[in-house]
DOLOKOL-295304 format. One line per 10 residues: number of its first residue (from 1); their letters; for each residue x, y, z of N, C-alpha, C. Coordinates in pm, whole numbers, plus 50000, padded with zeros to 5 digits. Example, Ala and Ser with C-alpha at 12.3 -4.5 7.8 and 13.67 -1.06 7.14 Angstrom:
! DOLOKOL-295304
1) as) 51319:49431:50780:51230:49550:50780:51320:49670:50780 | 51285:49775:50708:51367:49894:50714:51290:50003:50787
This chain:
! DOLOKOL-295304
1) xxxxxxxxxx) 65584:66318:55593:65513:66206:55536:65474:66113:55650 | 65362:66062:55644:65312:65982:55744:65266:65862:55789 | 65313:65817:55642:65312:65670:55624:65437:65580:55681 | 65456:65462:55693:65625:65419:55692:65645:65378:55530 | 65787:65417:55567:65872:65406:55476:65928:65294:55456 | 65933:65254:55312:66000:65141:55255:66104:65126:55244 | 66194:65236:55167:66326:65257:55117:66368:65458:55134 | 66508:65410:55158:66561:65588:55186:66660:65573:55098 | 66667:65664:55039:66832:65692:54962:66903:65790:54967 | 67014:65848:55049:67060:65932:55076:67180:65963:54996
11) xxxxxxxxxx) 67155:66108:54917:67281:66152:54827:67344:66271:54837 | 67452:66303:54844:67533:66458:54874:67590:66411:54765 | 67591:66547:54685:67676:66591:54599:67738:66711:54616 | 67843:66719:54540:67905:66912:54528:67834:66948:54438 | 67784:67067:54525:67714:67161:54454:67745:67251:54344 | 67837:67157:54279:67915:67231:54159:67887:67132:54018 | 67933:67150:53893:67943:67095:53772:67841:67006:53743 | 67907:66929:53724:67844:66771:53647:67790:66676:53735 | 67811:66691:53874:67788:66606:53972:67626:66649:54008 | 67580:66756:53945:67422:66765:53992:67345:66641:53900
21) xxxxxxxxxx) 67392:66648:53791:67317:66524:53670:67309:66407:53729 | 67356:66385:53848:67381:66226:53944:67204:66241:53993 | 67173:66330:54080:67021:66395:54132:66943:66369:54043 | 66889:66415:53947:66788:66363:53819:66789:66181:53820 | 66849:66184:53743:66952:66013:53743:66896:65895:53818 | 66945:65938:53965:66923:65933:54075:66757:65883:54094 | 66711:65994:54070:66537:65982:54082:66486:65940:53964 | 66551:65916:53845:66434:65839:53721:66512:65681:53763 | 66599:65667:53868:66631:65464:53868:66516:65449:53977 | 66463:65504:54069:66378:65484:54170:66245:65497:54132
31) xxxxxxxxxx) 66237:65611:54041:66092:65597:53933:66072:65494:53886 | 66205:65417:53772:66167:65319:53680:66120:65209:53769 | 66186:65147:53909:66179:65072:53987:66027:65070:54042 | 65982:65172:54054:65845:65209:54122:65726:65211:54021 | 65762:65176:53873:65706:65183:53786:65603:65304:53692 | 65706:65390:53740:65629:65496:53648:65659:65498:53551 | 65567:65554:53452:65520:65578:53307:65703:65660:53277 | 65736:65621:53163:65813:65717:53061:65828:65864:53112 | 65673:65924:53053:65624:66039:53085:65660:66087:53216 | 65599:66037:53316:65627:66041:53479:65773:66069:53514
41) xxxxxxxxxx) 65886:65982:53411:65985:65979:53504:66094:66064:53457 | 65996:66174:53320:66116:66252:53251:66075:66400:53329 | 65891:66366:53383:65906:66528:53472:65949:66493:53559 | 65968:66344:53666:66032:66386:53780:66160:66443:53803 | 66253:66398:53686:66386:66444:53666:66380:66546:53604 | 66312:66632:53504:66286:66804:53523:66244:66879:53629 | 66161:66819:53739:66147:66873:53876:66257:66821:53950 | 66373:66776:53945:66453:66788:54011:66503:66910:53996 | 66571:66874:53811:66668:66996:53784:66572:67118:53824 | 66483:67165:53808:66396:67275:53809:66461:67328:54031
51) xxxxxxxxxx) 66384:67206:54068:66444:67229:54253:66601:67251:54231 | 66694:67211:54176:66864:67220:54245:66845:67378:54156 | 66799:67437:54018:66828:67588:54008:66753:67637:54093 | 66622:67650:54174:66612:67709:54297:66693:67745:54391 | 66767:67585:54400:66827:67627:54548:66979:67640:54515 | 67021:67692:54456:67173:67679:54385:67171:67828:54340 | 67283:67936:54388:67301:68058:54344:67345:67990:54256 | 67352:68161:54126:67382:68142:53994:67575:68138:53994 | 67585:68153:54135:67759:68144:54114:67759:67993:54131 | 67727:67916:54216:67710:67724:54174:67710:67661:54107
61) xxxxxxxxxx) 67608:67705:54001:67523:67660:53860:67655:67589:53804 | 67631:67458:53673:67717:67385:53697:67823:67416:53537 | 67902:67416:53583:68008:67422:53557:68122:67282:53574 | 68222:67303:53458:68286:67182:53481:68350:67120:53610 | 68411:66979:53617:68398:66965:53752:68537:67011:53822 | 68528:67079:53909:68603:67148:54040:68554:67189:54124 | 68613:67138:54244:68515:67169:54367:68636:67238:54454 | 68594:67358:54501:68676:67397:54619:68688:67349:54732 | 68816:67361:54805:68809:67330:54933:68691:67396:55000 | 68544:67319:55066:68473:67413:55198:68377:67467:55080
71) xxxxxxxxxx) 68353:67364:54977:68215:67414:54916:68166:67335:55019 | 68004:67385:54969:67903:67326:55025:67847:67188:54953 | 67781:67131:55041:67701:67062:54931:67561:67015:54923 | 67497:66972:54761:67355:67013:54805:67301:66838:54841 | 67182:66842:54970:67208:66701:55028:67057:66653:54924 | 67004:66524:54913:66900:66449:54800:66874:66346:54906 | 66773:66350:54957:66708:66271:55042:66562:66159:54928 | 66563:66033:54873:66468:65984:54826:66421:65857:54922 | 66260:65913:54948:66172:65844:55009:66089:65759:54939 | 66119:65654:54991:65983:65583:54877:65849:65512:54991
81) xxxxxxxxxx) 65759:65568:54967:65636:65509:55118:65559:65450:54999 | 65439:65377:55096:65364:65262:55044:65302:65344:54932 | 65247:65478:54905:65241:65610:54829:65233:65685:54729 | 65330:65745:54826:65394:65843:54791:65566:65848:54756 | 65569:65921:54664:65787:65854:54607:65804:66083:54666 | 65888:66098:54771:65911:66236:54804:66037:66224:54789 | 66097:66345:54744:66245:66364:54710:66246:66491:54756 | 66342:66510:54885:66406:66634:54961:66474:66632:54922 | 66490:66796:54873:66638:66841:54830:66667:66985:54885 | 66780:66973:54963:66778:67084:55042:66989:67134:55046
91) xxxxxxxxxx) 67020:67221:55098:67145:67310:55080:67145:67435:55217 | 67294:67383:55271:67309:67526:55348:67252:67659:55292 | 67204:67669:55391:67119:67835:55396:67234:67918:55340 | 67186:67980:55220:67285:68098:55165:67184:68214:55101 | 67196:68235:55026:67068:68322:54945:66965:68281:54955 | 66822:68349:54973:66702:68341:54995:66682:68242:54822 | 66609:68143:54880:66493:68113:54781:66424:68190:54675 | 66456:68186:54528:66381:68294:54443:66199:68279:54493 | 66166:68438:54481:66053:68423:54488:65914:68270:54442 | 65829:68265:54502:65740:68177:54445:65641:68212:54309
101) xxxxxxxxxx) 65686:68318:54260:65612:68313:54147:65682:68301:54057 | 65823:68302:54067:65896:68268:53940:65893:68146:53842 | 65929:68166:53739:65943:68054:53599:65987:67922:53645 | 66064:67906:53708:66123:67817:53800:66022:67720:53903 | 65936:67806:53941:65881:67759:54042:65722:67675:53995 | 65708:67752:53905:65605:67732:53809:65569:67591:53748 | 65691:67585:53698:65729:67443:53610:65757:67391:53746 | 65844:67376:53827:65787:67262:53951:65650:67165:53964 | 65599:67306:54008:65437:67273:54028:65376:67260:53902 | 65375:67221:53847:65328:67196:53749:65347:67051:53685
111) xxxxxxxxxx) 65491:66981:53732:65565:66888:53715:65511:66760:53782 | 65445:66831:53943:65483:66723:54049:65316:66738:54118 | 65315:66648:54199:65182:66652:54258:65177:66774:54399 | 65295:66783:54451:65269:66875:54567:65448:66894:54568 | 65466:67030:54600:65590:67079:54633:65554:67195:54737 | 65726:67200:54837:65688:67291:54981:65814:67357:54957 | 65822:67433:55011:65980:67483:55050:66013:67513:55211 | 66107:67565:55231:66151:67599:55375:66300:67645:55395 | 66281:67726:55487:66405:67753:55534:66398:67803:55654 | 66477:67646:55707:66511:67687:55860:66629:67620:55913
121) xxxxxxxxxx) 66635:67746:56008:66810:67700:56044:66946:67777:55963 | 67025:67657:55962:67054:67662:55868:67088:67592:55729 | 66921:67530:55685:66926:67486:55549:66799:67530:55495 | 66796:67555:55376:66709:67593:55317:66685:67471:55224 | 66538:67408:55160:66490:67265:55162:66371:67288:55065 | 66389:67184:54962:66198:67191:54839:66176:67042:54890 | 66050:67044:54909:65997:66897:54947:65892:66836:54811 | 65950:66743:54745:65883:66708:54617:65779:66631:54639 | 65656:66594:54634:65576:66483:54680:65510:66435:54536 | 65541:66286:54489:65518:66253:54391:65417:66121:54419
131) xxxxxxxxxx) 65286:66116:54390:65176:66002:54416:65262:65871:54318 | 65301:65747:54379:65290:65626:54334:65207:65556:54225 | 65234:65535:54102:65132:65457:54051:65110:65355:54074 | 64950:65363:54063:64925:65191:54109:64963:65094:54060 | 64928:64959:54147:64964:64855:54120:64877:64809:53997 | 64938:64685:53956:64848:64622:53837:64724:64565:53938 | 64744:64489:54040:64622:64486:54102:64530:64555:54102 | 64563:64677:54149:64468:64825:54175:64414:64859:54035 | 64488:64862:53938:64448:64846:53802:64326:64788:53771 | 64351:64653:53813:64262:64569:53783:64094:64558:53802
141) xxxxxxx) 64160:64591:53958:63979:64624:54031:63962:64694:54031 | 64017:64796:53967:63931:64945:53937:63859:64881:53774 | 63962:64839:53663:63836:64799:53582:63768:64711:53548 | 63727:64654:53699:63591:64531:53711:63523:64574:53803 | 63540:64723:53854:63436:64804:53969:63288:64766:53871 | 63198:64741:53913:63085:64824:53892:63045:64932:53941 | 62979:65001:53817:62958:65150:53842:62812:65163:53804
């Protein structure tokens, strides 16, 4: 992203149980704050959950809460730029990324304005990019443009 940034919010959770529902959560208090629509802020928190079953083998998937000694965990990076609102969510490299044509991946994109993936190193990473709604200003003079 190439704007500066306003606000960062950095979250690790265990990549186990009930502690993923914090991630969704997480991103509809920074939505509501940023003023998105209802609508807006129930897909951003289905494109979360949609990104953590990507990157979460089905042995992770959540389950009640217990965490082993020397789990991993999955890290939630939220960006908020003058913008754009991007939410990285990324996890030690373990199993490949399900393919990109899957059901999964689908409903992402479909959810969000631009999504990436990656894996390098060792973490494997979905980059969410969600456009800002405008201001009431911007509102405004858009409807007293003449056209």
């Amino acid at each position: 992203m190439s704007e500066e940034r306003e606000d960062v919010l950095l979250l690790d959770v265990p990549a186990t149980g009930d502690y993923l529902s914090v991630l969704p959560t997480a991103t509809a208090a920074v939505a509501t704050r940023l003023g998105f629509s209802l609508d807006e802020i129930e897909d951003l928190r289905a494109a979360v959950n949609a990104a953590v079953t990507l990157l979460l083998p089905e042995s992770a998937r959540p389950r009640p809460f217990r965490r082993r000694v020397g789990e991993d965990s999955l890290h939630c990076r939220l960006e908020v730029g003058a913008e754009i609102l991007q939410i990285v969510l990324s996890r030690p490299k373990g199993d490949p990324l399900p393919d990109p044509g899957t059901y999964q991946w689908q409903v992402l994109r479909a959810l969000t304005d631009e999504v990436e993936s990656e894996s390098e190193g060792a973490m494997s990473t979905i980059r969410i990019r969600q456009q800002r709604p405008s201001s009431e200003a911007d509102a405004e003079t858009e409807a007293h443009r003449i056209r």
